[in-house]
N, C-alpha and C positions, 0 to 999 in steps of 0.2 A: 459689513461685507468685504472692506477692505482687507481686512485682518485675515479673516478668514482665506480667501485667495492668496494672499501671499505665504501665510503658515502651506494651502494645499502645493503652492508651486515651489516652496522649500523640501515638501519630502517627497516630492516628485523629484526632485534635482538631486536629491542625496541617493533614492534607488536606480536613477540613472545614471548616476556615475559610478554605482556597483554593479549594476547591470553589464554595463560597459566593458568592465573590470571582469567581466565574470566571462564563462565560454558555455556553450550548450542550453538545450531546454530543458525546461523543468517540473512535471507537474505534480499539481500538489504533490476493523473488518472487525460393565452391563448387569443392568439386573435383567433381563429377559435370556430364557435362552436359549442357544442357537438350535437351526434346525442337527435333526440327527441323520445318523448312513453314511453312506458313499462318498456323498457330494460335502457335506460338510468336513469330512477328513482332508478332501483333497484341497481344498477354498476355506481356510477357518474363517467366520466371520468379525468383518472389525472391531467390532466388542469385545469378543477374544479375547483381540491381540493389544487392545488401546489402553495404556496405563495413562488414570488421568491425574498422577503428579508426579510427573517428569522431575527429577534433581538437578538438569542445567540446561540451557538454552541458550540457543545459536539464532540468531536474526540474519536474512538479506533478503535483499530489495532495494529500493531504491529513498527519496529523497523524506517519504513521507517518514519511513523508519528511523530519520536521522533526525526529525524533528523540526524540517527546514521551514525558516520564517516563524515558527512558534514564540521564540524570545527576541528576538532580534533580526534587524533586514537581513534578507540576504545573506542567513548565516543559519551552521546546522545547530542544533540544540541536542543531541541526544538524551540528555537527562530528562527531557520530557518523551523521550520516545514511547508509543504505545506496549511497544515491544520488549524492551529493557532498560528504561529509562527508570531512574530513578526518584521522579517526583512524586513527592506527596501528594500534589493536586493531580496526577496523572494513577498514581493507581499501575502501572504495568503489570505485564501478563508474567514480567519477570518477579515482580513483587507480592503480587498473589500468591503467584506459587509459590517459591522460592523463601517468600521474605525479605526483609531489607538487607539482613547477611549474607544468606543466600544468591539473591540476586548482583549483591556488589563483587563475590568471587565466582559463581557459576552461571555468569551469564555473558555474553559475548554480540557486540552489534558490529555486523560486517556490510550492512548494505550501503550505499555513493550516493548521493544526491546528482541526478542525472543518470543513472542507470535505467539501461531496458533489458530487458528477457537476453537476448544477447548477451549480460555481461551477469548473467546468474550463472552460470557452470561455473566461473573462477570462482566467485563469491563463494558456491560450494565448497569446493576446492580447499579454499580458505579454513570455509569454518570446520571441516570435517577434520583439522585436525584438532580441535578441539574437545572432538567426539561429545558432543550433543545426545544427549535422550530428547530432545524435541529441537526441531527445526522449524522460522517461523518463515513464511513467504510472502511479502507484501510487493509486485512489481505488475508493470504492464501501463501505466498513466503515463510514462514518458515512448512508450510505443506510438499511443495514437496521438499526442501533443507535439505533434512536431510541424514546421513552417508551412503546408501543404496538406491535405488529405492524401495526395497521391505518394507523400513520404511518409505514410502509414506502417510501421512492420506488418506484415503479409498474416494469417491467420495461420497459414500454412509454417512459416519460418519462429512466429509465435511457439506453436505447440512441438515444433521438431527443437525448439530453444529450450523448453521445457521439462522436455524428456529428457533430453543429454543431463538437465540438471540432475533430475533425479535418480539417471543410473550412475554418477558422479559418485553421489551421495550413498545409494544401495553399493556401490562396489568395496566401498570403506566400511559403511555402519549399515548392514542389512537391517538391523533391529529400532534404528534412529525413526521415531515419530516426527509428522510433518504435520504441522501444521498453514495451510493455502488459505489466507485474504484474496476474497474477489476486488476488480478492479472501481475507482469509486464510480457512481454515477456524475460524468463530467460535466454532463447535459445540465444536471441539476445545480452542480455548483457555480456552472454562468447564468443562472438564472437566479439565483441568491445574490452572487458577488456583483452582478449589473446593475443591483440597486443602490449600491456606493459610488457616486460621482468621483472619488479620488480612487476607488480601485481601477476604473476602468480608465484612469490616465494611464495606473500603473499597469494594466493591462497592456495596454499601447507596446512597452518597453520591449515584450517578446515573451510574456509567458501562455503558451500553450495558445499559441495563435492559431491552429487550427479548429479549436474552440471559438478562441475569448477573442478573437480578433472583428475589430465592426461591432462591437456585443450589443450595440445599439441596433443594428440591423435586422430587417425583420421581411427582409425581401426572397424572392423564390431563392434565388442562388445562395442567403446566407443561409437559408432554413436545410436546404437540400445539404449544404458543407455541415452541419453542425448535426444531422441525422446521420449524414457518412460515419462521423467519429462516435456517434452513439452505438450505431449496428456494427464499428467495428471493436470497441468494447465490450458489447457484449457477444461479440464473437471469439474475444479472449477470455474471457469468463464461462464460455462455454468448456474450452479448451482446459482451462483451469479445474471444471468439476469434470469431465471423462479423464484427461489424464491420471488426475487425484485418484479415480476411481477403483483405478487397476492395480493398486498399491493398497494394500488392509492396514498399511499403520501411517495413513495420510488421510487428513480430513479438509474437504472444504468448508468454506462456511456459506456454502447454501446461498449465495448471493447477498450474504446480510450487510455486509459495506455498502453494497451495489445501492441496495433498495435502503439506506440508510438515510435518512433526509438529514442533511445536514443544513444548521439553520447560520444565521450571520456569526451568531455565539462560537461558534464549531471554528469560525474559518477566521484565519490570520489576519488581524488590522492590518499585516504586515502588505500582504498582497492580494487577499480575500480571495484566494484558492487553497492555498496549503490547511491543512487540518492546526486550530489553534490547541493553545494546550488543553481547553475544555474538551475538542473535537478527539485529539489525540486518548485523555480520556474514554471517549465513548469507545473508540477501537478497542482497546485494551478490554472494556465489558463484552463487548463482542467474541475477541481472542478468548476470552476466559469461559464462558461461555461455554463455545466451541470444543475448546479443549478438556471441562471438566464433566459435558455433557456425556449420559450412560449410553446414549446413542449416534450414532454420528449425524 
């Protein structure tokens, strides 16, 4: 038992002095055919218009896309990224497609660890000069993971964040496919990650305390805080599938992150939130998915 406590209060010490070190929070997705007339000339349908093998890829979003805590504390890994990482155990949605040639010169990851919705138009900005046949969108967990429920991004500031991205995007590359990840279920991954006595030290340190903070907690007031950050989740994943919606060469993924169970395997020894390289894995089946599917 000795041994034990002192190993746990060594890598406790080690992520808090990069905690420390560190600034911001952080938390951790046709063959039919269309109708005919009028109405189909003027609205073609997404089938249409959805080519499902894009030649290069553009990623942003935020912390998960970076692959943060996957390899190492407190550090990003993009080689594992869902999105255009190049691990073998990860499989990305860049590799799939693209291939490992492919994906090493036509693929591009622009998203921060620590970004919210807020800091997607630059990110746009960014990658559009790359000109993308598919853009991927993985953000919004660092909107509702912040010190407070009341410093929540607003739903309203969310989806006006949103737009601006994608008319960013439409004003450069009309014809660029989007691909939109829902936000994960946060709910669920403090209720996985609670069951590790050393995550929840690490918890302690500041990540996504308006979750994981108290995770032991099980009183009106912690229930009521940790159902705020759920209904405001998916209050951004609503926003995520009507925006997407008004766009015919943009696809949601139908909430499949959301509703994804992610199990202890999935989530970082690192700090048992972030998606591990198995977890990151499973996104990438998801992404591919998505994007190869004849229907949206």
């Amino acid at each position: 038992m000795r041994k034990r406590s002192n190993r746990a209060r060594a890598v406790v010490a080690v992520v808090a002095a990069a905690v420390l070190g560190a600034a911001g929070c952080d938390a951790v997705g046709g063959g039919s055919p269309g109708p005919s007339g009028p109405r189909a000339e003027a609205k073609p349908s997404p089938t249409a218009v959805w080519d499902r093998s894009p030649d290069s890829i553009a990623a942003v979003g935020d912390s998960i896309t970076r692959g943060f805590d996957a390899c190492a504390v407190l550090s990003d890994c993009p080689e594992v990224s869902w999105a255009t990482g190049s691990s073998a155990e990860v499989d990305s949605l860049a590799v799939r497609l693209l291939g490992k040639t492919g994906a090493a010169t036509h693929s591009w990851n622009y998203a921060m660890t620590g970004a919210r919705m807020a800091d997607l138009p630059a990110q746009v900005g960014r990658a559009v000069v790359r000109r993308p046949q598919l853009l991927t969108v993985m953000v919004g967990a660092n909107d509702a993971c912040r010190s407070t429920t009341s410093d929540m991004t607003s739903v309203a500031d969310f989806r006006a964040d949103f737009e601006e991205s994608l008319r960013t995007l439409r004003e450069e590359l009309p014809k660029t496919q989007v691909y939109v990840a829902s936000v994960p279920d946060l709910k669920r991954l403090w209720s996985q990650g609670r069951t590790n006595p050393l995550g929840k030290q690490i918890w302690k340190l500041g990540i996504c305390p308006s979750m994981l903070s108290d995770a032991d907690a099980l009183d009106a007031a912690a229930t009521t805080r940790r159902d705020t950050v759920q209904d405001r989740v998916e209050g951004y994943n609503k926003v995520l599938e009507e925006v997407c919606a008004k766009d015919t060469r943009c696809r949601f993924d139908g909430d499949a992150v959301f509703d994804y169970h992610f199990g202890t395997d999935q989530l970082s020894h690192w700090d048992w939130f972030h998606p591990s390289t198995v977890g990151q894995a499973r996104l990438a089946e998801i992404a591919y998915r998505t994007v190869t599917a004849r229907e949206p």
